[in-house]
N, C-alpha and C positions, 0 to 999 in steps of 0.2 A: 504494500500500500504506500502510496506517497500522497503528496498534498494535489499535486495532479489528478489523482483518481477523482476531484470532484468535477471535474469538465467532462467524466466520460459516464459509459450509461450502461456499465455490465451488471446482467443480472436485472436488468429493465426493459419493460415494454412500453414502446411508443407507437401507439397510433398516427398515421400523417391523413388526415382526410383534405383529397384532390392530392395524391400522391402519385397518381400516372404519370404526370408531365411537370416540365416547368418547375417551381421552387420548392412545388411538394416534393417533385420526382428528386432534387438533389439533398432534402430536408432526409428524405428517408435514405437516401443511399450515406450521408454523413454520420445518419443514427447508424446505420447497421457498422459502420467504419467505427466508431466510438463502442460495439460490445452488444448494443441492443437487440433485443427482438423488436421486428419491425414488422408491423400490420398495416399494409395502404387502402384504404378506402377511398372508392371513386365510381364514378356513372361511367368514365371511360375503359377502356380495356387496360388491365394492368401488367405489361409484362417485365415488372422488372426482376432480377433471382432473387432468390435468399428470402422475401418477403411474403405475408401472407394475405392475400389478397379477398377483398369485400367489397361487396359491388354495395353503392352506395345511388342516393336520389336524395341531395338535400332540398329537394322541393316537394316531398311526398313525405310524411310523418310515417306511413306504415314502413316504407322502404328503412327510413333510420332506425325506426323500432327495430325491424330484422337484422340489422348492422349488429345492432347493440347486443342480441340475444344471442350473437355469432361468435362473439370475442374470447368466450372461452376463458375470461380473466380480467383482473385487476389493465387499466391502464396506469401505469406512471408521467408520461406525456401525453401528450395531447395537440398535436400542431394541425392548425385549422386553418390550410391552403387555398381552397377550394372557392373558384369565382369567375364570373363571366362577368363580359361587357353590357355596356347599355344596347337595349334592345331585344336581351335575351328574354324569350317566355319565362316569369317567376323568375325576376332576378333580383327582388326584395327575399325572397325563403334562400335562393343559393345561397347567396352572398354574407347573409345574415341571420335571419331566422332560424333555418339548417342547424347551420351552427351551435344557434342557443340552445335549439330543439334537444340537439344531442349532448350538450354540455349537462343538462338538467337532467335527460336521461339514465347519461352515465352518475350525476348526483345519486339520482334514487336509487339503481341498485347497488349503491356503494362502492362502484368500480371506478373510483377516483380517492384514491386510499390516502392517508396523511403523510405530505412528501409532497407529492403529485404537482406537476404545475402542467399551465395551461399555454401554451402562446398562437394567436393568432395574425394571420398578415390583413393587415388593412392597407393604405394605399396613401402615399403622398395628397392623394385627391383627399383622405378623411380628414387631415390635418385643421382643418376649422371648425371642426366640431364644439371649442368651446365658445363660440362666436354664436350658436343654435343649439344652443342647449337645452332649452326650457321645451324644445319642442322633440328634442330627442327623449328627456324625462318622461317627458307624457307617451312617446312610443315603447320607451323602454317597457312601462309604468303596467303595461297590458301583457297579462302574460301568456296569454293562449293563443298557439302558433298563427292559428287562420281569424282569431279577430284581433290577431296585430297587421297581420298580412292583406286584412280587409283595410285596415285604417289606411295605410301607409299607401296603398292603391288610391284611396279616399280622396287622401291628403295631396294626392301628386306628385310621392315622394318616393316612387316605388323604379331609383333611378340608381345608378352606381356610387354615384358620390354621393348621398343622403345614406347607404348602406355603408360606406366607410368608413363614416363618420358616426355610426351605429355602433362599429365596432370599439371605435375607440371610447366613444361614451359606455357601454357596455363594459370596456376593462375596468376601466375607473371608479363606476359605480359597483361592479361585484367586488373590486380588489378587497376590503375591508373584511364582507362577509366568508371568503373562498378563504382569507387569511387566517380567521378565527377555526376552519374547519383544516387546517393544515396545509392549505391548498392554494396556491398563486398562479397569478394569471396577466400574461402582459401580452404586447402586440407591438408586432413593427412594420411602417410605412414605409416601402421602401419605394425610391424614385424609377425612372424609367430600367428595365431589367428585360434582358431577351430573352422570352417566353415565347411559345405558342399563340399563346393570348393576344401578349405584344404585338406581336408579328402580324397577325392579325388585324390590327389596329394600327399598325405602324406610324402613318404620320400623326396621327394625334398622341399615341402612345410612347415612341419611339423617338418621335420629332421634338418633343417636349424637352427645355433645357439644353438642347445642343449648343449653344452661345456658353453656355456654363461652361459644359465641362470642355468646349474648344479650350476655352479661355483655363481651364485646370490641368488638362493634358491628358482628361481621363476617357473612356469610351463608355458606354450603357453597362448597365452591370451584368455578371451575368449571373445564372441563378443559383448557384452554389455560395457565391459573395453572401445572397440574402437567407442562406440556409444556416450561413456558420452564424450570427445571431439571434435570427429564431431557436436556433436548437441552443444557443448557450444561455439565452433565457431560463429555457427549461432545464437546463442542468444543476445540479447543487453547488458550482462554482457564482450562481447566480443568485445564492439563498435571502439574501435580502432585497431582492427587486420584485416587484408586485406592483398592478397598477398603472407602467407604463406603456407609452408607445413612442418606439426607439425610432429615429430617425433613421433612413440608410439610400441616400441620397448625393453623396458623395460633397454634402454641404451646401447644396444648392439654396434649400429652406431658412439656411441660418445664412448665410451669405443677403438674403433677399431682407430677413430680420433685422440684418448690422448695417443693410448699407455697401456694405464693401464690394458686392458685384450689383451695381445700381439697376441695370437692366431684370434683377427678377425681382425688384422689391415694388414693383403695382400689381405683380403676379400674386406674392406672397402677401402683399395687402390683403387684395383679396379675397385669397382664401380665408385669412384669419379673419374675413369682415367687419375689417377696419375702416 
């Protein structure tokens, strides 16, 4: 044993749900790299080795129910990958919902054991979340999946950045209680990253902050960069962080905050709805 052994994960299981592709796909290959059993849960086809694979539908409650009753065991992690673009049918439950659905899940049948943490990826887009708060309270506030899922339809809100920004009110708000049950929970934002997704989406996704990081010398990230902090979240080298959501953006956010690269700071206005 050394002081190291708390950054690794032997003798632990982590769940990565949207672990097919993209930051889940490298979240879970870095778990199994660090010792873990790794379990990927996803809508897509899962073929990566070593891993055990659950087909998953974060927009369908019975589908997570079956996830859940598949596990076989205790989780120790928890990395909550899993997201589409605007536009996608139920992309308030994907993105969000899903998520909670199964975080509460796992609560009840006690498969989130005292240790346990949680991390999830929200998105440079959630970052202003504390600028709309009062109305994320009230969505938080509702706790049953399909009459939140109704509201937020409702409300006009059933978009990609209003779910991001879910998530990271969501850390915030549970950190307190998940803390008191042994159990932490944070999330990171991470700026443009070459996904699937991304790629997808390229010029608005991809195109985003290119004046940065010309101007830094850096390129897009790629998605193993955003896997080595989500997973160190969750590990016990991380034991006293609960509650946040970790920038990983190569500076761009905080650059726009300080001033010092003056071109993102009406971006970063913005978002923080200033």
């Amino acid at each position: 044993m050394t002081l190291f052994d708390a950054f690794r994960f032997d003798g632990k299981r982590v769940l990565v749900v949207g672990g097919a592709s993209g930051m889940g796909a490298a979240a879970a290959q870095l778990a199994l790299d660090a010792g873990a059993e790794v379990l990927v849960a996803d809508i897509a086809p899962i073929t990566a080795d070593g891993v055990k694979a659950i087909p998953i539908d974060l927009a369908d409650t019975d589908s997570i129910d079956t996830a859940v009753e598949s596990l076989g065991g205790p989780v120790h992690a928890l990395l909550g990958a899993a997201g589409v673009a605007d536009g996608t049918p139920g992309i308030e439950r994907i993105n969000f919902l899903g998520h909670r659905y199964l975080i509460d899940r796992l609560l009840a049948d006690d498969l989130l054991p005292r240790g346990a943490a949680i991390g999830l990826i929200s998105s440079a887009a959630g970052l202003g979340w504390e600028s709309n708060l009062p109305l994320l309270q009230e969505y938080l506030a509702i706790p049953d999946f399909h009459d939140a899922a109704r509201w937020v339809v409702e409300q006009g809100k059933a978009d990609y950045m209003f779910a991001k920004q879910a998530v990271c009110a969501y850390v915030a708000t549970r950190a307190l209680t998940l803390r008191s049950k042994g159990i932490r929970i944070n999330a990171i934002c991470p700026g443009a990253t070459d996904t699937p997704l991304a790629r997808a989406n390229a010029e608005r996704w991809l195109g985003f902050g290119t004046d940065y990081r010309d101007a830094a010398g850096v390129e897009v990230s790629q998605p193993i960069e955003q896997a080595g902090p989500l997973l160190f979240l969750c590990s016990e080298a991380a034991s006293s962080i609960t509650g946040i959501t970790l920038t990983a953006d190569h500076g761009y956010f905080t650059a726009g905050v300080s001033g010092s690269f003056p071109a993102a700071t009406p971006v970063v206005t913005f978002m923080l709805g200033r």
